[in-house]
C-alpha positions as a Markdown table, in Angstrom:
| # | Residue | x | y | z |
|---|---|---|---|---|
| 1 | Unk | 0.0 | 0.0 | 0.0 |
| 2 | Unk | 1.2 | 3.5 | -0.4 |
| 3 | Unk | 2.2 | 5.4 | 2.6 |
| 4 | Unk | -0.1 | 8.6 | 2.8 |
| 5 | Unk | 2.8 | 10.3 | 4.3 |
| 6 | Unk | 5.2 | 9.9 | 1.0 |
| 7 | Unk | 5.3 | 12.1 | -1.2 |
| 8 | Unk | 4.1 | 12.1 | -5.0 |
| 9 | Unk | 6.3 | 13.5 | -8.1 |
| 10 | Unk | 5.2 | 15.4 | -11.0 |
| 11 | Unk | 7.4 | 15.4 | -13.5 |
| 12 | Unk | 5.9 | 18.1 | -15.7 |
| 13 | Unk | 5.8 | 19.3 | -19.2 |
| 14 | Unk | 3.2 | 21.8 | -21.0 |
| 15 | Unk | -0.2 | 22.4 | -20.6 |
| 16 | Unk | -2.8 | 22.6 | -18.1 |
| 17 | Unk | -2.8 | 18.6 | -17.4 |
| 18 | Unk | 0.2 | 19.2 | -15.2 |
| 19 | Unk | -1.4 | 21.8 | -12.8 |
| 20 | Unk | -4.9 | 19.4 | -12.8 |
| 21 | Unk | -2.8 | 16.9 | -11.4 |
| 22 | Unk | -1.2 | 18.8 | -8.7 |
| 23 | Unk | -3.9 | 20.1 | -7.8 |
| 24 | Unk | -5.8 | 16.6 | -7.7 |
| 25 | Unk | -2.2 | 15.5 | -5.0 |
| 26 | Unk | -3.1 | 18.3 | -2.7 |
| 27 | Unk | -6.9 | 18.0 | -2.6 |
| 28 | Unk | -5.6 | 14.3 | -1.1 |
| 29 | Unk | -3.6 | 16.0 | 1.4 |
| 30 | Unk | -0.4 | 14.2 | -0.2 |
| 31 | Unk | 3.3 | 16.2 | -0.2 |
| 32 | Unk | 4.0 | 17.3 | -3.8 |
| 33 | Unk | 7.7 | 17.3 | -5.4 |
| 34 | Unk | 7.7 | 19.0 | -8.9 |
| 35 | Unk | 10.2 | 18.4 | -11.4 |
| 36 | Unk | 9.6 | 21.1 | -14.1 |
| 37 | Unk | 10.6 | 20.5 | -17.8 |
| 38 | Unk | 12.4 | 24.1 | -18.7 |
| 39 | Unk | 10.6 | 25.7 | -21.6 |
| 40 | Unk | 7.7 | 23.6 | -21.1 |
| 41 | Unk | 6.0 | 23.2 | -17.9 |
| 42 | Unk | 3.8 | 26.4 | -16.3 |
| 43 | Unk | 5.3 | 28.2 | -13.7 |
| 44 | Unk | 2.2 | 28.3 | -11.9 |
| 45 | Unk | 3.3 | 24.9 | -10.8 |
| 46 | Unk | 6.0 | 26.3 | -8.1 |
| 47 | Unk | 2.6 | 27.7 | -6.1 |
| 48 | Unk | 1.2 | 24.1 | -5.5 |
| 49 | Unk | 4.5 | 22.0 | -5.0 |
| 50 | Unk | 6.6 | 21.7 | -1.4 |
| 51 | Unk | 9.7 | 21.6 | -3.5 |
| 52 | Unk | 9.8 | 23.1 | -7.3 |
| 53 | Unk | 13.0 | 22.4 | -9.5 |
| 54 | Unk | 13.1 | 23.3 | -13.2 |
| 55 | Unk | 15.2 | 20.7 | -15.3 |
| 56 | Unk | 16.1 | 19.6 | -19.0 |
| 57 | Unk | 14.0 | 17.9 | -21.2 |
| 58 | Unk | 17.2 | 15.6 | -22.0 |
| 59 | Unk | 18.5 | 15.7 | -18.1 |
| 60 | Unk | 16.9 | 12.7 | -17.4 |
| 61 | Unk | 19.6 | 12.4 | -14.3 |
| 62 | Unk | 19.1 | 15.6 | -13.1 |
| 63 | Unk | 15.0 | 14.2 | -13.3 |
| 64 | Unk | 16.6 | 11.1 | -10.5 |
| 65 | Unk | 18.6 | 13.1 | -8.5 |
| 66 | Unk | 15.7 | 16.2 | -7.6 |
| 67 | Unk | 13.5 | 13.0 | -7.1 |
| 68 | Unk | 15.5 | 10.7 | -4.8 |
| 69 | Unk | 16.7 | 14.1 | -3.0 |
| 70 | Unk | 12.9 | 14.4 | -2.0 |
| 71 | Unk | 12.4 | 10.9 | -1.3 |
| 72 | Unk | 10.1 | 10.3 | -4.0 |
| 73 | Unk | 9.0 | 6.5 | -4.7 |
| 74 | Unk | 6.1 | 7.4 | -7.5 |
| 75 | Unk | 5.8 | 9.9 | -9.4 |
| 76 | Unk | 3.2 | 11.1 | -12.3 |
| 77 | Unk | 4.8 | 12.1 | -15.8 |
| 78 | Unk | 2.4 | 13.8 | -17.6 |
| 79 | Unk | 2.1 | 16.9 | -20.1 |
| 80 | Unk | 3.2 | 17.8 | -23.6 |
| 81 | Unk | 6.6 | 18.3 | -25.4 |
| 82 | Unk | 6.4 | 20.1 | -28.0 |
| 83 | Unk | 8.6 | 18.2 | -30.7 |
| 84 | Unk | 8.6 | 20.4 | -33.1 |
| 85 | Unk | 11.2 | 23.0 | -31.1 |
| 86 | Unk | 13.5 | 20.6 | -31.3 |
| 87 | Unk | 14.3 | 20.6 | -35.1 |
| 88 | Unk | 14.8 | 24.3 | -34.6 |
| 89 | Unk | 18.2 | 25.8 | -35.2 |
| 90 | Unk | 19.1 | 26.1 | -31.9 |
| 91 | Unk | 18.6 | 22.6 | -31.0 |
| 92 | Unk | 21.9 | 21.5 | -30.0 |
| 93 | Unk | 22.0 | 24.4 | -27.4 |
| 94 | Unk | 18.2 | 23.6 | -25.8 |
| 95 | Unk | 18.7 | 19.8 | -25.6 |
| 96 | Unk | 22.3 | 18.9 | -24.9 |
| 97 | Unk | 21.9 | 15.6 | -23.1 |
| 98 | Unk | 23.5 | 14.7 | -20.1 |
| 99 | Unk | 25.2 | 11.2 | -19.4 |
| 100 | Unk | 22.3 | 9.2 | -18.6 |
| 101 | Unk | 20.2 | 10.9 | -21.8 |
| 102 | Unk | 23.1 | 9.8 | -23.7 |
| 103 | Unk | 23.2 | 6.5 | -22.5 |
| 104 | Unk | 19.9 | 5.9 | -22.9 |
| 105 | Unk | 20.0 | 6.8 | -26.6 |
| 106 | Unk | 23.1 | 5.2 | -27.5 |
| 107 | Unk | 21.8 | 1.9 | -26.2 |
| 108 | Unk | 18.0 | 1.8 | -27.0 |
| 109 | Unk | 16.7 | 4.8 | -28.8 |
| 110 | Unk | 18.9 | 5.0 | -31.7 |
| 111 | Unk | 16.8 | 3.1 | -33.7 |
| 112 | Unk | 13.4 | 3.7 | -32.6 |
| 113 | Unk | 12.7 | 7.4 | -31.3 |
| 114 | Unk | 8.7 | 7.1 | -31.5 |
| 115 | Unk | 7.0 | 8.7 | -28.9 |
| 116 | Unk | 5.9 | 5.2 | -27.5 |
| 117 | Unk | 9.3 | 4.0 | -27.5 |
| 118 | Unk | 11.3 | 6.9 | -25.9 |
| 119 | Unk | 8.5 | 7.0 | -23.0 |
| 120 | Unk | 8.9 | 3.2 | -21.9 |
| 121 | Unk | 12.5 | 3.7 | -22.0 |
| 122 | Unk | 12.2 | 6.7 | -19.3 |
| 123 | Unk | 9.9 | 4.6 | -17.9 |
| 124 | Unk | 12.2 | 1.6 | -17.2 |
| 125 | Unk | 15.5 | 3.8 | -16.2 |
| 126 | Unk | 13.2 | 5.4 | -13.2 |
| 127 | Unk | 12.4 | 2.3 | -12.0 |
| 128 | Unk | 15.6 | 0.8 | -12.2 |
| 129 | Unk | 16.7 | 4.2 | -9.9 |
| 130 | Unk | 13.9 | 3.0 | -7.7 |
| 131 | Unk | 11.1 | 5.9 | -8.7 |
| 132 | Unk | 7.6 | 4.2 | -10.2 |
| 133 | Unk | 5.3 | 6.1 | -12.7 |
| 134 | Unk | 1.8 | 5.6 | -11.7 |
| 135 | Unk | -1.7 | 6.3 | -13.8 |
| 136 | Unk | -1.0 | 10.0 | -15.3 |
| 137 | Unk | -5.3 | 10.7 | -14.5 |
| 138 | Unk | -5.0 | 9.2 | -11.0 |
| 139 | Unk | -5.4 | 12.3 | -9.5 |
| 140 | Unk | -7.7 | 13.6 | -12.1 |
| 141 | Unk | -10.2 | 11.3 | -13.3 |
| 142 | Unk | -13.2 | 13.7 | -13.2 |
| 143 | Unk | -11.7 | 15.2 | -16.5 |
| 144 | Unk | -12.1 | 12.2 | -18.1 |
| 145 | Unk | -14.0 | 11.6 | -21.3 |
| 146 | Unk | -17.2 | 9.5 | -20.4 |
| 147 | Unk | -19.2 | 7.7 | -23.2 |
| 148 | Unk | -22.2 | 9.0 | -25.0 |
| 149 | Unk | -22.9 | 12.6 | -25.6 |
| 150 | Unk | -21.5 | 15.2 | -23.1 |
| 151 | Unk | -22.8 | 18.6 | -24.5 |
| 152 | Unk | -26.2 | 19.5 | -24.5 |
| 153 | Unk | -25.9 | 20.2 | -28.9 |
| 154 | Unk | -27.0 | 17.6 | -30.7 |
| 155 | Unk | -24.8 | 15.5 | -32.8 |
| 156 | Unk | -24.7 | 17.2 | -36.6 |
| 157 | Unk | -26.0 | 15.2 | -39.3 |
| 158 | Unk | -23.9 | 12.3 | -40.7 |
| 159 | Unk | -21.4 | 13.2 | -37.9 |
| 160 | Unk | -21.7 | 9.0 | -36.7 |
| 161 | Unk | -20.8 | 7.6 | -39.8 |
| 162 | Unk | -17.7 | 9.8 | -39.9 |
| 163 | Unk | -17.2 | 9.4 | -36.0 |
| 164 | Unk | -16.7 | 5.6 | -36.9 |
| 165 | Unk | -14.6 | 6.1 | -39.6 |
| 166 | Unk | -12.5 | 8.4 | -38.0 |
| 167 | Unk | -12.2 | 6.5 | -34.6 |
| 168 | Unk | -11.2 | 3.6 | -37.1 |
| 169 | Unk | -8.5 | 5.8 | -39.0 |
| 170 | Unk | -7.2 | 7.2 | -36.2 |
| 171 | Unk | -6.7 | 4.1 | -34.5 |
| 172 | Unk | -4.4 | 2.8 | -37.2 |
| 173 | Unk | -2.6 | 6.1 | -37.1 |
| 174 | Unk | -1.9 | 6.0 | -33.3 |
| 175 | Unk | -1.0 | 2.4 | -34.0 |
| 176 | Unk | 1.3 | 3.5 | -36.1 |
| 177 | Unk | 2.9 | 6.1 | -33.3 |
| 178 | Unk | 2.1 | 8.9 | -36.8 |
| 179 | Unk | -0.7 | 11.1 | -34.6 |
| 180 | Unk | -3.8 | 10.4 | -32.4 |
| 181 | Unk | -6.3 | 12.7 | -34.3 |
| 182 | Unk | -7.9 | 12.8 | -38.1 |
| 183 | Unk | -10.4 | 15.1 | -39.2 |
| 184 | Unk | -13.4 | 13.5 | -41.2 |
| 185 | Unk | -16.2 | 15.2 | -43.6 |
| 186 | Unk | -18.8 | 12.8 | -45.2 |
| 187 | Unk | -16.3 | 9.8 | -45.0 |
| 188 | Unk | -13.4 | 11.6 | -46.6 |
| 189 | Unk | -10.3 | 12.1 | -44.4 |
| 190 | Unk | -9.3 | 16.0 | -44.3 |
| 191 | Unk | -6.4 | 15.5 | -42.0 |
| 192 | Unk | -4.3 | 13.5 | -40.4 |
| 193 | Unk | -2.2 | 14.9 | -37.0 |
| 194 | Unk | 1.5 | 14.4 | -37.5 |
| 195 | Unk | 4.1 | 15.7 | -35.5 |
| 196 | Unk | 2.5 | 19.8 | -36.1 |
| 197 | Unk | -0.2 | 18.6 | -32.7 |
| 198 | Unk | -3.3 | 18.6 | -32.8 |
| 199 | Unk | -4.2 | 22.1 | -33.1 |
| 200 | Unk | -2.7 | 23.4 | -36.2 |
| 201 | Unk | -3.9 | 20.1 | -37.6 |
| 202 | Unk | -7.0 | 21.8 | -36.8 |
| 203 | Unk | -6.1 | 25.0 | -38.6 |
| 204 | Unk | -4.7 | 23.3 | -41.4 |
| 205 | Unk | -8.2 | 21.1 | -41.9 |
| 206 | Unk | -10.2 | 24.0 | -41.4 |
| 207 | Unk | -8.0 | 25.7 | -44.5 |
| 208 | Unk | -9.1 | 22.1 | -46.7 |
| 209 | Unk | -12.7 | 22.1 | -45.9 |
| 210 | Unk | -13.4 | 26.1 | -46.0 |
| 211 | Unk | -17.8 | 24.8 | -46.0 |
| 212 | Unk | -17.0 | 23.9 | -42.4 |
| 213 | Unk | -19.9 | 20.9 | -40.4 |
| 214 | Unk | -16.4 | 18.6 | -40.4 |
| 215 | Unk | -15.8 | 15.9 | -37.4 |
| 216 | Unk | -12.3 | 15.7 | -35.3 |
| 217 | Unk | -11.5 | 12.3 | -33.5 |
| 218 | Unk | -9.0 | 11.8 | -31.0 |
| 219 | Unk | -8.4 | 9.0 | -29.7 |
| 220 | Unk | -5.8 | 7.0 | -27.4 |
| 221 | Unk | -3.0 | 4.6 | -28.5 |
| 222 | Unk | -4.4 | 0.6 | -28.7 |
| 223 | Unk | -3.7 | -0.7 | -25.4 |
| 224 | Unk | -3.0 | 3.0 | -24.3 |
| 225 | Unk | -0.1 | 2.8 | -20.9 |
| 226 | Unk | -2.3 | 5.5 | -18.8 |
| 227 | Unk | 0.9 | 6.2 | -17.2 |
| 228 | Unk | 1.8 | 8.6 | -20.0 |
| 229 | Unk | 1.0 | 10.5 | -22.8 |
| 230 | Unk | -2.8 | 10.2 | -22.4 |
| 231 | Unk | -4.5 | 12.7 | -25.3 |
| 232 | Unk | -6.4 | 16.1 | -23.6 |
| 233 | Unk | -8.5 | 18.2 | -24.9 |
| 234 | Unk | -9.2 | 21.8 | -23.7 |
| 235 | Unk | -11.3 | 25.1 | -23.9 |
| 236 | Unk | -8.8 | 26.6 | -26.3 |
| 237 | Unk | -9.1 | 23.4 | -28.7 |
| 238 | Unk | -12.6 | 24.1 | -28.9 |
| 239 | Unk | -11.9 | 27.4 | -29.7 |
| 240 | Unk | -9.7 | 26.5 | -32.9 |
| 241 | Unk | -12.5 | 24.2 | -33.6 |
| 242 | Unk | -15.5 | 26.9 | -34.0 |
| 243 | Unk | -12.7 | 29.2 | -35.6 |
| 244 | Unk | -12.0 | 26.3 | -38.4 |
| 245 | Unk | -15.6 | 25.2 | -38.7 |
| 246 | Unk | -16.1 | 22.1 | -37.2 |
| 247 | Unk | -19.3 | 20.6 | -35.8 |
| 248 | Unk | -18.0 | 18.0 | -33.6 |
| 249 | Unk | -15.2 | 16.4 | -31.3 |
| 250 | Unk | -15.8 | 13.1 | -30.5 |
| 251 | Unk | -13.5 | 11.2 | -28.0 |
| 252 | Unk | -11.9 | 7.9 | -26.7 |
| 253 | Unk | -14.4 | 7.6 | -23.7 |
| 254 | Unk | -12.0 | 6.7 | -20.4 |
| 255 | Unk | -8.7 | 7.4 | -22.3 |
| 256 | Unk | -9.0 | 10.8 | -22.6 |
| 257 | Unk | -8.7 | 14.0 | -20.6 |
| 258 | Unk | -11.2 | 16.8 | -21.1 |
| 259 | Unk | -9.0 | 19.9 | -19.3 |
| 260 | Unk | -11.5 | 21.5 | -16.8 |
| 261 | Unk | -14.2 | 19.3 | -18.0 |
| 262 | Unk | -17.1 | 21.5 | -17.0 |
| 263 | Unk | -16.2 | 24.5 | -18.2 |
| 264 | Unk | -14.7 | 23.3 | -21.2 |
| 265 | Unk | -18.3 | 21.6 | -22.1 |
| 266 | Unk | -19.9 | 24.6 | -21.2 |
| 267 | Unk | -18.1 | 26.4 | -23.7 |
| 268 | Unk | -18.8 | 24.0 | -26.8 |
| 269 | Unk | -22.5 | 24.1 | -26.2 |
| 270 | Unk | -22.0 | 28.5 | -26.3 |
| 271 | Unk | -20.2 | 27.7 | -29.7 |
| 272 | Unk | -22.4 | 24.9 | -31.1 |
| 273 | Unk | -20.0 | 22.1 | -31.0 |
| 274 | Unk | -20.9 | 18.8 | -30.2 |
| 275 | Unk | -18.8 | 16.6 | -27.9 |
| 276 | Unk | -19.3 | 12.5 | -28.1 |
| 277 | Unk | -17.2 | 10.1 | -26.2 |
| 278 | Unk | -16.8 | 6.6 | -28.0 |
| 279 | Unk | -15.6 | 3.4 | -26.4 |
| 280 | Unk | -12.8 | 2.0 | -28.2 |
């Protein structure tokens, strides 16, 4: 059983998801040792956390030693990384890895860098240091997508058919470790997510169906490890989707997180978007 009295990591990267969490650990009345990816993770973090460290993105032993410092057992690794920075020029400044990055690379990622990949490989050099990632929602699960329809708008017309051939598409793609979202219009694909994310994949399918009424699915990986890189939605992604003309998001029910759930649903039905969660 875990002792009430240790404390819980957060190994943190972008987005709201991060602060849900730690906000979920002190609702529980647990101790709360933040280990902040620089560049990525919200400041607001330090304001919730006993002990606040930034840290590398590639200083995965500077990740161990803040950890073990705080005696930290388990720890939640959760939030984005936004890939795309680093192809940027500066690159080689922003990521130089330390030894244990290094190692880890040379020995097991050379080959295989998908995001899948990299993550179980984080995954199994904190354990081996003694530190055990738990269920990334465990402190959170309200915000998860439940099945059926969540928004008072109804779904738009022919928006099942291409809900079920998106969820189908999408699947394959995630499979595939390629993105975890298409966008569908009357059983054509628009768009598939690559590494861009998911919104400008929104932007982009808005530019390729300019009549608008499409349907975005997001959906998990098959067999989806809830210890990390669970897929989130938010009130700015349904933002993007009014401004590119889409009708409706539909969702892996119980595999993905809706960021402040109520107020994020709230906000579709005031734009006219319908939200449906699907069982995979």
């Amino acid at each position: 059983m875990t002792d009430p009295d240790e404390p819980v990591g957060l190994i943190a990267g972008s987005g709201r998801v991060p602060v849900l969490v730690a906000q979920g650990v002190r609702r529980q009345g647990r101790r709360l040792v933040v280990v902040a990816l620089r560049g990525q993770a919200d400041p607001a973090l330090r304001d919730l956390a006993q002990h606040f460290d930034w840290a590398g993105v590639t200083r995965l032993g500077r990740w161990i030693k803040l950890l073990r410092r705080r005696g930290v057992r388990r720890a939640v690794m959760v939030g984005g990384v936004r890939k795309a920075d680093m192809y940027s020029p500066l690159r080689l400044l922003r990521y130089v890895p330390d030894f244990r990055t290094a190692r880890l690379w040379y020995r097991t990622l050379r080959h295989d860098r998908r995001d899948h990949t990299v993550l179980s490989a984080v995954t199994e050099l904190l354990a081996r240091e003694g530190i055990q990632l738990v269920s990334s929602v465990k402190y959170c699960v309200e915000h998860l997508a439940t099945e059926g329809l969540m928004t008072r708008t109804p779904l738009p017309r022919g928006a099942e058919a291409d809900a079920e051939l998106g969820f189908r598409i999408a699947r394959a793609s995630a499979q595939l470790d390629v993105g975890q979202a298409v966008a569908v219009k009357d059983g054509d694909i628009i768009a598939v997510e690559a590494i861009e994310g998911t919104d400008r994949m929104i932007a982009r399918a808005g530019q390729l169906c300019p009549r608008g009424g499409w349907t975005l699915v997001k959906v998990a990986r098959p067999g989806q490890d809830m210890r990390f890189d669970v897929p989130a939605v938010g009130p700015e992604t349904i933002r993007r989707l009014k401004d590119a003309g889409a009708a409706c998001l539909v969702l892996e029910a119980q595999h993905t997180l809706i960021v402040d759930k109520p107020d994020t649903l709230k906000l579709a039905d005031e734009l006219g978007i319908a939200v449906l969660g699907k069982r995979g």
